[in-house]
N, CA, C and O atoms as a CHARMM CRD file, in Angstrom:
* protein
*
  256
    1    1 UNK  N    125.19300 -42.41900  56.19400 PROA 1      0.00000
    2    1 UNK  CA   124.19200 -42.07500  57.17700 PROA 1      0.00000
    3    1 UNK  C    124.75000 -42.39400  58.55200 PROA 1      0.00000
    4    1 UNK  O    125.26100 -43.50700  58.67500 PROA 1      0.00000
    5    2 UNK  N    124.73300 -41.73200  59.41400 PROA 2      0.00000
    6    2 UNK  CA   125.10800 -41.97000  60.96000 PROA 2      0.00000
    7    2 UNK  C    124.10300 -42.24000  61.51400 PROA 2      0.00000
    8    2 UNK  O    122.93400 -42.31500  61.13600 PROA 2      0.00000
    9    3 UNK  N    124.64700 -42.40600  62.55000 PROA 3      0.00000
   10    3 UNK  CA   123.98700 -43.59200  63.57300 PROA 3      0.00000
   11    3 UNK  C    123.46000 -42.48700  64.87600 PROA 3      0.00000
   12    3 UNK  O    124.30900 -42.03700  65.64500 PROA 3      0.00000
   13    4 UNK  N    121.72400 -42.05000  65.04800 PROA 4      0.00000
   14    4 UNK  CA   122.05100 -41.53000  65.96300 PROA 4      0.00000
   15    4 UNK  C    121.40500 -41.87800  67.57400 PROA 4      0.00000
   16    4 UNK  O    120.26600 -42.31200  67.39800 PROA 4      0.00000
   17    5 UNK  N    121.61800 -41.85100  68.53700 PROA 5      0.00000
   18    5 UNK  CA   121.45400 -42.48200  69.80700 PROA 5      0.00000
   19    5 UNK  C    120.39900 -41.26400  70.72100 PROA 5      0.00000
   20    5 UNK  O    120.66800 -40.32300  71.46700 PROA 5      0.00000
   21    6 UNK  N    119.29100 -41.78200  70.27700 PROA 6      0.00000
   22    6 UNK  CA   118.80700 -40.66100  71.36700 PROA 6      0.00000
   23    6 UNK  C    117.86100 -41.47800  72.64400 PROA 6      0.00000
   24    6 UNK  O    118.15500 -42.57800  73.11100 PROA 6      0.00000
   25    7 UNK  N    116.72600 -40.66800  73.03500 PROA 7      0.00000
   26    7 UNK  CA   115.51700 -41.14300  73.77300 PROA 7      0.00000
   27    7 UNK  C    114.17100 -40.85100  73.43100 PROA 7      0.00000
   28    7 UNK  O    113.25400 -41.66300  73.55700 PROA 7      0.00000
   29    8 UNK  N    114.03000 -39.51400  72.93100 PROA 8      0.00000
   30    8 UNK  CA   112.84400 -39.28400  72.52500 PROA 8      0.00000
   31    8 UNK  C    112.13500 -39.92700  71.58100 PROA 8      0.00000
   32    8 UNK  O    112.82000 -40.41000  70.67900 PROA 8      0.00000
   33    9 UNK  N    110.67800 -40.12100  71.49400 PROA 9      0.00000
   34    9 UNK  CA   109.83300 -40.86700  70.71400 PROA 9      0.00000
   35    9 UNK  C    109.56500 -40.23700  69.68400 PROA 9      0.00000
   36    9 UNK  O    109.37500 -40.98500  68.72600 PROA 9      0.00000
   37   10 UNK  N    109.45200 -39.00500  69.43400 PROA 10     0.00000
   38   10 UNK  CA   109.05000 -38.65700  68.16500 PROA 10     0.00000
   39   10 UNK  C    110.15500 -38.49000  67.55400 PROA 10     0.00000
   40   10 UNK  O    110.03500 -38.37800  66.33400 PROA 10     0.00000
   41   11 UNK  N    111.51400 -38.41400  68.09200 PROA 11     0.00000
   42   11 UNK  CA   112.57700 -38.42700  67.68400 PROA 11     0.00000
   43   11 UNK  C    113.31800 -39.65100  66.81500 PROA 11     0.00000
   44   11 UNK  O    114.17900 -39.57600  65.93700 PROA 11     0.00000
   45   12 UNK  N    112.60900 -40.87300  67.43600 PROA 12     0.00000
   46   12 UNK  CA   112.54500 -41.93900  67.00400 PROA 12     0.00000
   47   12 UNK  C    111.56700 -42.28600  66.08100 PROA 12     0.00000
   48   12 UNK  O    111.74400 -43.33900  65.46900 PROA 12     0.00000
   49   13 UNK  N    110.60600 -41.65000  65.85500 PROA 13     0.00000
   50   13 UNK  CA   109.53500 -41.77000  64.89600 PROA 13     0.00000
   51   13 UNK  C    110.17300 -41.16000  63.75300 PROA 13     0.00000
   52   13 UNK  O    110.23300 -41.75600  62.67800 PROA 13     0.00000
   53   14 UNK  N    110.79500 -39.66100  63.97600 PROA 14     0.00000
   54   14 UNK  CA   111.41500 -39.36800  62.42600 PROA 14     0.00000
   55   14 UNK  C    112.51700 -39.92900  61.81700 PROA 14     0.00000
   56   14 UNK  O    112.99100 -39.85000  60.68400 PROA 14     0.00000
   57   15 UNK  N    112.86500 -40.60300  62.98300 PROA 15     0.00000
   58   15 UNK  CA   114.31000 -41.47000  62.43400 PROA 15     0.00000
   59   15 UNK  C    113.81500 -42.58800  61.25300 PROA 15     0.00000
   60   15 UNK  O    114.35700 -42.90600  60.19500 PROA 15     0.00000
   61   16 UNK  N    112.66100 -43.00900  61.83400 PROA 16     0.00000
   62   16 UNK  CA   112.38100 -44.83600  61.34000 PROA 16     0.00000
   63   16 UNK  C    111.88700 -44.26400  59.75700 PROA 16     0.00000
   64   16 UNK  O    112.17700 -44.84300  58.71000 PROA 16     0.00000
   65   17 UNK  N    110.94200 -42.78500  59.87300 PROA 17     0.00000
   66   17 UNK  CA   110.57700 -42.29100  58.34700 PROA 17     0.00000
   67   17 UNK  C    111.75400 -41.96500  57.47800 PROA 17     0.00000
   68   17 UNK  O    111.89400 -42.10200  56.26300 PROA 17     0.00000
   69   18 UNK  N    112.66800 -41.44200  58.51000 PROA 18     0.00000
   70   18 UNK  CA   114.05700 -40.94200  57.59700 PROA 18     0.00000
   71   18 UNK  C    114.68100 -42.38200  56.79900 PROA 18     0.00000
   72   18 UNK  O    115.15400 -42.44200  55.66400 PROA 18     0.00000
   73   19 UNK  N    114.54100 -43.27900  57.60300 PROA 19     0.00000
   74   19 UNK  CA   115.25300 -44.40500  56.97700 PROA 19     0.00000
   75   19 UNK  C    114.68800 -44.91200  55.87200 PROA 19     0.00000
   76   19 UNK  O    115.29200 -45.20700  54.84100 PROA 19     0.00000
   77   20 UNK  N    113.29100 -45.04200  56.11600 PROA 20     0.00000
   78   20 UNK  CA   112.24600 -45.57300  55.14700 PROA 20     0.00000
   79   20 UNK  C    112.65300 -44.78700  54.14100 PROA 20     0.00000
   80   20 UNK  O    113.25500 -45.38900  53.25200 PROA 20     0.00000
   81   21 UNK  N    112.50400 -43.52000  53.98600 PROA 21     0.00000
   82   21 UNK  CA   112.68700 -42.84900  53.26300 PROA 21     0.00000
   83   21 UNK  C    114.20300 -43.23200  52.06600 PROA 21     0.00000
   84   21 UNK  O    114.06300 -43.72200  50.94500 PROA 21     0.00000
   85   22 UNK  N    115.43600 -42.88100  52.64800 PROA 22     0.00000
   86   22 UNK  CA   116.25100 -43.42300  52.20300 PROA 22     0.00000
   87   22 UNK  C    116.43300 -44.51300  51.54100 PROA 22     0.00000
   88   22 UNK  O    116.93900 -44.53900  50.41900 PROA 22     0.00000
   89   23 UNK  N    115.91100 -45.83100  52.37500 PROA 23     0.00000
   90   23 UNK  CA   115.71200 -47.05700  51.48500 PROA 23     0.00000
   91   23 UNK  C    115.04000 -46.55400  50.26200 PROA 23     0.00000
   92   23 UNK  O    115.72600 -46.40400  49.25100 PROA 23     0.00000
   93   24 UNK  N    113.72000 -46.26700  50.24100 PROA 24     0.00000
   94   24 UNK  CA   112.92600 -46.29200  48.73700 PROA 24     0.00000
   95   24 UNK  C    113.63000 -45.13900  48.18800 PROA 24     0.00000
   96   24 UNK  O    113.20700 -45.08300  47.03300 PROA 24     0.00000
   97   25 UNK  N    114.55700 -44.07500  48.37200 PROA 25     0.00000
   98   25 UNK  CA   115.31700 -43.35600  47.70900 PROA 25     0.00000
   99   25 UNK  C    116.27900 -44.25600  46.77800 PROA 25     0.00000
  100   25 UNK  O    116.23800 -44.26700  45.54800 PROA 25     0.00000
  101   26 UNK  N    117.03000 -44.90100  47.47300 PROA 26     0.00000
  102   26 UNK  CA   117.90800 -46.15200  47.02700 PROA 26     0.00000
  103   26 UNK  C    117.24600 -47.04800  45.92500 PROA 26     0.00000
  104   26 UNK  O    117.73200 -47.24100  44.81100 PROA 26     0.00000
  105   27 UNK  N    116.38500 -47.42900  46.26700 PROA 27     0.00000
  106   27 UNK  CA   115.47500 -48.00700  45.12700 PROA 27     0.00000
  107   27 UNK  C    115.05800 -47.32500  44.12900 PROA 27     0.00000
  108   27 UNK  O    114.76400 -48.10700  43.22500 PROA 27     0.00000
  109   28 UNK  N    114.87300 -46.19600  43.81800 PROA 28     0.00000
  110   28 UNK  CA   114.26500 -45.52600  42.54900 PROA 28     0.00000
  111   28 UNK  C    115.92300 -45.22900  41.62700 PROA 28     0.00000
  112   28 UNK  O    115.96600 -45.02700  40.41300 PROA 28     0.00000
  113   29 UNK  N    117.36600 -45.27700  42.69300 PROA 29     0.00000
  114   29 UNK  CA   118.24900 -44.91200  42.30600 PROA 29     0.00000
  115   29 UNK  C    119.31500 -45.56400  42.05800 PROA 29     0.00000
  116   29 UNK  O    120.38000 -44.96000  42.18800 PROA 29     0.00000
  117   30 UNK  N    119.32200 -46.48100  41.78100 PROA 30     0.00000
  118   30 UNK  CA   119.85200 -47.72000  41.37500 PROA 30     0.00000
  119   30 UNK  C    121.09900 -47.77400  43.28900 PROA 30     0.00000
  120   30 UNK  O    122.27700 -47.52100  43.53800 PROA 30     0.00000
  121   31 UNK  N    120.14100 -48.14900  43.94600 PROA 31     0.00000
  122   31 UNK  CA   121.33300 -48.10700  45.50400 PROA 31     0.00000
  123   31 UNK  C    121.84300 -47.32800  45.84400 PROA 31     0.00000
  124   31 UNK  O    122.36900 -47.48600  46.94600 PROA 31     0.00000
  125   32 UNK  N    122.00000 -46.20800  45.25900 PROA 32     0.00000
  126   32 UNK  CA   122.75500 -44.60400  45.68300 PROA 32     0.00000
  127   32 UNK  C    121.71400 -43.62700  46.18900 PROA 32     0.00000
  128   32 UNK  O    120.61600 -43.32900  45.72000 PROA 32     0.00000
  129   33 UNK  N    122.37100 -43.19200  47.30800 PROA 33     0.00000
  130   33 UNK  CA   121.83500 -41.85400  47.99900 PROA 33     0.00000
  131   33 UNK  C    122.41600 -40.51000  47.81400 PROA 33     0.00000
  132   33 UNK  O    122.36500 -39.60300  48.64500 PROA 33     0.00000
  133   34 UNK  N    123.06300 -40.45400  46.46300 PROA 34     0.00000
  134   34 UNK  CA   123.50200 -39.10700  45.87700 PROA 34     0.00000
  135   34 UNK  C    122.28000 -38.26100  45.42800 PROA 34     0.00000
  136   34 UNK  O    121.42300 -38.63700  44.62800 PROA 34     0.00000
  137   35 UNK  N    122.32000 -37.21500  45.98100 PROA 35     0.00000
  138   35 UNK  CA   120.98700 -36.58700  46.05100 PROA 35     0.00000
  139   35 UNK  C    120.47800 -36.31700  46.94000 PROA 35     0.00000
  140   35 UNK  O    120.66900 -35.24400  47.51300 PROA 35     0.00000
  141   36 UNK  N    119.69700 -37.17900  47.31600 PROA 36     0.00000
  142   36 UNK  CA   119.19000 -37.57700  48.53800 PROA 36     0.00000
  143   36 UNK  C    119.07600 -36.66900  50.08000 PROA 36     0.00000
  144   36 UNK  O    120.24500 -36.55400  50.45000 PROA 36     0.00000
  145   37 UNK  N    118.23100 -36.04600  51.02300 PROA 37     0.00000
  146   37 UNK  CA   117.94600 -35.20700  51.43100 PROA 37     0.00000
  147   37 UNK  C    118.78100 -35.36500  52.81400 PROA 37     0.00000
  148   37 UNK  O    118.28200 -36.20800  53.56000 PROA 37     0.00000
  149   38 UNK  N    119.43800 -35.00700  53.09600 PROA 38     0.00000
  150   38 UNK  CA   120.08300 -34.81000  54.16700 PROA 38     0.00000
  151   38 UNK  C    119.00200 -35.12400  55.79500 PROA 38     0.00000
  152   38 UNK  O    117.80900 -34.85400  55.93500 PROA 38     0.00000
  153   39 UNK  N    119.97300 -35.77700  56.84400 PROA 39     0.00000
  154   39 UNK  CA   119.04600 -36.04400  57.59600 PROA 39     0.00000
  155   39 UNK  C    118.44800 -34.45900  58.24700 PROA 39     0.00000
  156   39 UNK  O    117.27400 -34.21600  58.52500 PROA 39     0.00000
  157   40 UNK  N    119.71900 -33.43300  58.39400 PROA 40     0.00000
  158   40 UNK  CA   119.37800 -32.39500  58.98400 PROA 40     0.00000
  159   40 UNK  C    118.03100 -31.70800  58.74900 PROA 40     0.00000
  160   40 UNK  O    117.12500 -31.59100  59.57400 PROA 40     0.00000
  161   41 UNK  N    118.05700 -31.19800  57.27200 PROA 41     0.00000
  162   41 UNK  CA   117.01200 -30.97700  56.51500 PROA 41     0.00000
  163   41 UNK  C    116.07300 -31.47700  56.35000 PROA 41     0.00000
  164   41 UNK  O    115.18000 -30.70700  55.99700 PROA 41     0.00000
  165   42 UNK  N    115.66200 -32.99900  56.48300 PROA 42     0.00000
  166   42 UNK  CA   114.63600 -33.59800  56.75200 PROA 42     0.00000
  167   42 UNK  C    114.20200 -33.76100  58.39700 PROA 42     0.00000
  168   42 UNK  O    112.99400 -33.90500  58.58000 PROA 42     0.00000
  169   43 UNK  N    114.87400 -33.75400  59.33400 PROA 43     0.00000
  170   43 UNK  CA   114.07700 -33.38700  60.30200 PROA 43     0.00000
  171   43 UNK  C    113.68100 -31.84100  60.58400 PROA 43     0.00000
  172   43 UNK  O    112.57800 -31.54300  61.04100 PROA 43     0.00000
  173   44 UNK  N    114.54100 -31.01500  60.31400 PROA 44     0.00000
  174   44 UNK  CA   114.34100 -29.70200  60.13400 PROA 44     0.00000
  175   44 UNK  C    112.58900 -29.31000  59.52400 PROA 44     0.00000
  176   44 UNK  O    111.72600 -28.55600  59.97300 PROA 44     0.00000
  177   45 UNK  N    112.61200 -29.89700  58.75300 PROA 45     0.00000
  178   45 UNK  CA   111.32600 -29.95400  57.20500 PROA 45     0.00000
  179   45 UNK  C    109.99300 -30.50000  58.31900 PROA 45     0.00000
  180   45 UNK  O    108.95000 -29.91000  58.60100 PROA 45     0.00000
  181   46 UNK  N    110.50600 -31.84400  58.78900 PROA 46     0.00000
  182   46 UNK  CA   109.53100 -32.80400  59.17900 PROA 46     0.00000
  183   46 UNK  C    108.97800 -32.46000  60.52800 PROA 46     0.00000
  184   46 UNK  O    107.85600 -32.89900  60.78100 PROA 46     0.00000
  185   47 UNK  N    109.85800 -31.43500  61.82200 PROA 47     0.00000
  186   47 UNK  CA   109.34400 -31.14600  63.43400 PROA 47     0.00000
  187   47 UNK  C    108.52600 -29.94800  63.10100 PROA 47     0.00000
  188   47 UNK  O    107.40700 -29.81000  63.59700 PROA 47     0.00000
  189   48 UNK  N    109.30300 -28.61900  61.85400 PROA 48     0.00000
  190   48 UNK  CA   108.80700 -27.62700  62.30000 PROA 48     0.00000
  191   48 UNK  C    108.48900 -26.85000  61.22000 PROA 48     0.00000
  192   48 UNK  O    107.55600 -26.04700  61.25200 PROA 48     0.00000
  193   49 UNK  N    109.41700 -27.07900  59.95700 PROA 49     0.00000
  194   49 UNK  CA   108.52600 -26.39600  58.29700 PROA 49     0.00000
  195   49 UNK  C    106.97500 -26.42400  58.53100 PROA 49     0.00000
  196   49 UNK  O    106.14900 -25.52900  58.71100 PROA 49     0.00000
  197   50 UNK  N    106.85200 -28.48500  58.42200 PROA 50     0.00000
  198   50 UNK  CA   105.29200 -28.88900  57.99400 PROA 50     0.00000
  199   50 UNK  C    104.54900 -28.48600  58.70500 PROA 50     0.00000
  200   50 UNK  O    103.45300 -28.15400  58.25400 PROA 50     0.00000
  201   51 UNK  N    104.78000 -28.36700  59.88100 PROA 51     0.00000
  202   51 UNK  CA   104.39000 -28.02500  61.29100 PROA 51     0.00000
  203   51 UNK  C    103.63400 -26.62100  61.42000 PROA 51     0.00000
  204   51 UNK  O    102.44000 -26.40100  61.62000 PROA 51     0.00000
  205   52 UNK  N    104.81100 -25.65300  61.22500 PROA 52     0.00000
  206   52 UNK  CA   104.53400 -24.57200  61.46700 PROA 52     0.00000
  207   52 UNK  C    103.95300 -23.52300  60.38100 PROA 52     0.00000
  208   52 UNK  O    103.26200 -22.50500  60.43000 PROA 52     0.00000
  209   53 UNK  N    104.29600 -23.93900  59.83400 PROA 53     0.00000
  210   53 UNK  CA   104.10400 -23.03500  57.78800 PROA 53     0.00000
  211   53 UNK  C    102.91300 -22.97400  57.49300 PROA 53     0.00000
  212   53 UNK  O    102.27500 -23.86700  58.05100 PROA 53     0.00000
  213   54 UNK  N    102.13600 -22.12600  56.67700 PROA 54     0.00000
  214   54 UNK  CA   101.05900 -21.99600  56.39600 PROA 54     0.00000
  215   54 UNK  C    100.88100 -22.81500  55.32300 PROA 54     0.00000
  216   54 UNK  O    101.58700 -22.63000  54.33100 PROA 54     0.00000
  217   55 UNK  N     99.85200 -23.92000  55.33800 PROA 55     0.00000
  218   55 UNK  CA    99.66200 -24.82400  54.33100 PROA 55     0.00000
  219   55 UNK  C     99.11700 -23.91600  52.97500 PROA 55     0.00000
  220   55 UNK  O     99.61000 -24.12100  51.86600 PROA 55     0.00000
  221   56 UNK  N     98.41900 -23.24800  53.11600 PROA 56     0.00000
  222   56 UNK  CA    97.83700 -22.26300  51.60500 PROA 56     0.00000
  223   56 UNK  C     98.99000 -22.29300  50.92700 PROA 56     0.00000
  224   56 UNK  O     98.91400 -22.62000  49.74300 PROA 56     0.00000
  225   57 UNK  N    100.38700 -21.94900  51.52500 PROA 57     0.00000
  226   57 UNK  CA   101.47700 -21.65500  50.24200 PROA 57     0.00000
  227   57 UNK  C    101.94600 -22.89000  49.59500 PROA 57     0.00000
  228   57 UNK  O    102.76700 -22.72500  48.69200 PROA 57     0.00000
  229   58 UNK  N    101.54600 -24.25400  49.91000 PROA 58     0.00000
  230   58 UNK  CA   101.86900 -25.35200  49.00500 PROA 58     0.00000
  231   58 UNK  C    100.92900 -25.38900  47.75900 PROA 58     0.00000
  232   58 UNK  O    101.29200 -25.96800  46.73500 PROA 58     0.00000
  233   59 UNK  N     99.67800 -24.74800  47.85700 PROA 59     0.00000
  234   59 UNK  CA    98.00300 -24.75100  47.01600 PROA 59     0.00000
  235   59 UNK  C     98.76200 -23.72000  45.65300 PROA 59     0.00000
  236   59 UNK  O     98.98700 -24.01000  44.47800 PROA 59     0.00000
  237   60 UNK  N     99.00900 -22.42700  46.44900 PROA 60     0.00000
  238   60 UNK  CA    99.49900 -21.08900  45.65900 PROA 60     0.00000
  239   60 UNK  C     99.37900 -21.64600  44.36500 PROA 60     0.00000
  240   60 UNK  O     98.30100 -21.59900  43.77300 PROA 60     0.00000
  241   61 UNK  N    100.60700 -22.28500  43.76000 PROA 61     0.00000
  242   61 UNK  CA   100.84500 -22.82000  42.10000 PROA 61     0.00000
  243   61 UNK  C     99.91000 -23.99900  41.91900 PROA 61     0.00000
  244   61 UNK  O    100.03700 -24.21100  40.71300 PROA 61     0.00000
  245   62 UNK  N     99.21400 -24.72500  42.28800 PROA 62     0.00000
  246   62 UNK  CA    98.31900 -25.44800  42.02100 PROA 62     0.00000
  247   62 UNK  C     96.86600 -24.51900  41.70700 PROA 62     0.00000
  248   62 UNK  O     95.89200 -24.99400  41.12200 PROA 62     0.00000
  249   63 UNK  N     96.91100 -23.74900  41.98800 PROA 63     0.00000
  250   63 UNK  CA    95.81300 -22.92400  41.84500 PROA 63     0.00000
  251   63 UNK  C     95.63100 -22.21700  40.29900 PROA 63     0.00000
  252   63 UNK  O     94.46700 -22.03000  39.94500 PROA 63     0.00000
  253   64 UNK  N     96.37900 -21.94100  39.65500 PROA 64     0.00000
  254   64 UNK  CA    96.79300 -21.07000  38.52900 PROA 64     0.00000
  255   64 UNK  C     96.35000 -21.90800  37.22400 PROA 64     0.00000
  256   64 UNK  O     96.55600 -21.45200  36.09900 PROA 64     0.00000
């Protein structure tokens, strides 16, 4: 995982979840982050997927 240096706050907010994240990844996985979601993709997922995406298509297969 790199180290990254910014200013922004929400930028810093997805960092501290990304980490969290990772840790309890590590924990379900005996300490390894093989697997494990890339930071790109998780902020990618976390500013503007959840964000922007129409929530109905997470329901879709729950529905059936």
């Amino acid at each position: 995982m790199g180290n990254f240096d910014v200013t922004g706050n929400e930028f810093k907010k997805i960092k501290e979840v990304y980490v969290s994240y990772i840790k309890a990844y590590k924990a379900f996985n005996n300490n390894s982050t093989e697997g494990a979601t890339s930071f790109a993709n998780f902020y990618i997922y976390r500013t503007y997927t959840s964000k922007y995406s129409d929530p109905r298509k997470f329901f879709i297969h729950a529905n059936r």
